[in-house]
SEDREN-879923 format. One record per residue (C-alpha): residue number from 1; residue in one letter; x, y, z. Coordinates in nm, 2 decimals. Example, Ala and Ser with C-alpha at 12.3 -4.5 7.8 and 13.67 -1.06 7.14 Angstrom:
% SEDREN-879923
<r><pos>1</pos><code>a</code><px>1.23</px><py>-0.45</py><pz>0.78</pz></r>
<r><pos>2</pos><code>s</code><px>1.37</px><py>-0.11</py><pz>0.71</pz></r>
This chain:
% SEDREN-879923
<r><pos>1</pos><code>x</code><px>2.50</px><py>4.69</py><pz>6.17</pz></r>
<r><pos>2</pos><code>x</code><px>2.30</px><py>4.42</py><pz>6.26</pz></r>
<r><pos>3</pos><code>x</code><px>2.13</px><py>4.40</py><pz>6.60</pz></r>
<r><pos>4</pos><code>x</code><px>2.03</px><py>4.06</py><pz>6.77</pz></r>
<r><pos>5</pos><code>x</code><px>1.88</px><py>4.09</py><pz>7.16</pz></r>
<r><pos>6</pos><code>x</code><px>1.97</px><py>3.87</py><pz>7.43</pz></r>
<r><pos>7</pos><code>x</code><px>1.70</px><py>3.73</py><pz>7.62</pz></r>
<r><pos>8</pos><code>x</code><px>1.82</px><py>3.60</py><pz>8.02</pz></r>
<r><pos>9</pos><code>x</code><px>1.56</px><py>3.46</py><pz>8.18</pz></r>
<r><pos>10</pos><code>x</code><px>1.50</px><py>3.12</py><pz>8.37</pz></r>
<r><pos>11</pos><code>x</code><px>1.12</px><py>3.14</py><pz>8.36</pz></r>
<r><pos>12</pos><code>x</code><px>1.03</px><py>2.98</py><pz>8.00</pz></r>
<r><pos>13</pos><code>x</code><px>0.68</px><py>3.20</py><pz>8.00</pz></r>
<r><pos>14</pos><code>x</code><px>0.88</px><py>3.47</py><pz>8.02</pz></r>
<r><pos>15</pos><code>x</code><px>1.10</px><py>3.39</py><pz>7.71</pz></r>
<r><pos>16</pos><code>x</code><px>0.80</px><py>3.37</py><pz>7.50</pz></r>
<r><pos>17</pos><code>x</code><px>0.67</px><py>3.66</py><pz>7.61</pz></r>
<r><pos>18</pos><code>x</code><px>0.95</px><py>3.91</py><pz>7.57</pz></r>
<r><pos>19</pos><code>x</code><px>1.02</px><py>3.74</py><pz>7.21</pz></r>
<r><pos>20</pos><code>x</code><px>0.68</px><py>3.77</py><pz>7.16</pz></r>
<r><pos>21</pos><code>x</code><px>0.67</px><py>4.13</py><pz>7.21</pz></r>
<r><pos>22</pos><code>x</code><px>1.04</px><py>4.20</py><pz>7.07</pz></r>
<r><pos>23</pos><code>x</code><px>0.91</px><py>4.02</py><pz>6.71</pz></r>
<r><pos>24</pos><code>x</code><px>0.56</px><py>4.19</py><pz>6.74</pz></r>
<r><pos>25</pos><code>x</code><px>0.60</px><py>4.52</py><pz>6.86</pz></r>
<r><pos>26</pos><code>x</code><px>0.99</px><py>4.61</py><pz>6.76</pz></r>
<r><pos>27</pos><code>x</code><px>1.00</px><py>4.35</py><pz>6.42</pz></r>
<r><pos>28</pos><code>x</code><px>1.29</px><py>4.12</py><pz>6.57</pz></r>
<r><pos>29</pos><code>x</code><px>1.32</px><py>3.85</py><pz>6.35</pz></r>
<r><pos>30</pos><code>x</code><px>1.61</px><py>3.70</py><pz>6.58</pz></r>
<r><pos>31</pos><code>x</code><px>1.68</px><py>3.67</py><pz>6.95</pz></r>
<r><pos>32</pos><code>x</code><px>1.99</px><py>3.48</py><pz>7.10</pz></r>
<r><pos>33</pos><code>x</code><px>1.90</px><py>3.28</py><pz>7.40</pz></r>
<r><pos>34</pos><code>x</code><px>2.26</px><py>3.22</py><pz>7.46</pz></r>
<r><pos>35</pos><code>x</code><px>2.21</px><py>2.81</py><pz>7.63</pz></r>
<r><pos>36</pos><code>x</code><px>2.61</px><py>2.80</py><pz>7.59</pz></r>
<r><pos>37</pos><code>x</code><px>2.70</px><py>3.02</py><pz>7.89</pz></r>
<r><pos>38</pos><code>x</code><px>2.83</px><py>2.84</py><pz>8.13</pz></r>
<r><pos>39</pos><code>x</code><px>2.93</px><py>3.09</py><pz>8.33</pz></r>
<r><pos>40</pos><code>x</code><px>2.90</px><py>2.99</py><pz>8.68</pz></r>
<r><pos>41</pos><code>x</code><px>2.70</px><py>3.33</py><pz>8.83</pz></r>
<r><pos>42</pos><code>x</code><px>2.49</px><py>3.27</py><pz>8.52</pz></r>
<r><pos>43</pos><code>x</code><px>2.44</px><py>2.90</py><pz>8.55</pz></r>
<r><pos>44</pos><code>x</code><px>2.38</px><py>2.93</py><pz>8.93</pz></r>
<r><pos>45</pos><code>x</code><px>2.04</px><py>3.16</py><pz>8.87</pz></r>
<r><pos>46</pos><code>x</code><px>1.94</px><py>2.91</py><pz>8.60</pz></r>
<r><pos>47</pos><code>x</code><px>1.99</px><py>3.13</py><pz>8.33</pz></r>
<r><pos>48</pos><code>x</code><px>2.23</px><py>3.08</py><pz>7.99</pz></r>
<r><pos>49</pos><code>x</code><px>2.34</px><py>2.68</py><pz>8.02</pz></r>
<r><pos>50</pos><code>x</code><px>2.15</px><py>2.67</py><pz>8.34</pz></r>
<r><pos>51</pos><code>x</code><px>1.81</px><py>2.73</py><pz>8.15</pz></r>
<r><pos>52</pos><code>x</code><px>1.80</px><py>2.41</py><pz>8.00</pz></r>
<r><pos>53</pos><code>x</code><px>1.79</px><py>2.25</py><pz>8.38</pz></r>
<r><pos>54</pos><code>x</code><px>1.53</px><py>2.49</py><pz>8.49</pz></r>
<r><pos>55</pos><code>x</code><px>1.25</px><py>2.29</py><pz>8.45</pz></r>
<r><pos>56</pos><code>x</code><px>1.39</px><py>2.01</py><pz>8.61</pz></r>
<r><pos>57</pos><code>x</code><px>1.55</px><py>2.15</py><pz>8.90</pz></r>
C-alpha cells in the first residue's frame, strides 16, 4: 500500500517546511496539497481551494 500525506495549511512557509522535513527526514517522495477542496469549513480557514487565495486575502 502506498502512502501519500496530506499537508493543510494556509501559511506557504509552512508547507515547505513540513514537506521539507516529510521528504528529508521520513523519504516522502509525494505529498497531496489537496487545492480542489472546496469544502466551505476548509475554504473559510484558507486552507484546500482556499490556499490558493491566501496570499491575496
Amino acid at each position: 500500500m502506498m502512502l501519500i500525506p496530506q499537508i493543510m495549511t494556509n501559511r506557504p512557509e509552512e508547507f515547505l517546511r513540513i514537506s521539507r522535513l516529510l521528504n528529508e527526514e521520513y523519504g516522502y517522495q509525494e505529498i497531496n496539497l489537496n487545492l480542489g477542496c472546496p469544502s466551505k469549513t476548509v475554504v473559510s480557514k484558507k486552507r484546500g481551494s482556499g490556499f490558493c487565495r491566501a496570499g491575496f486575502a
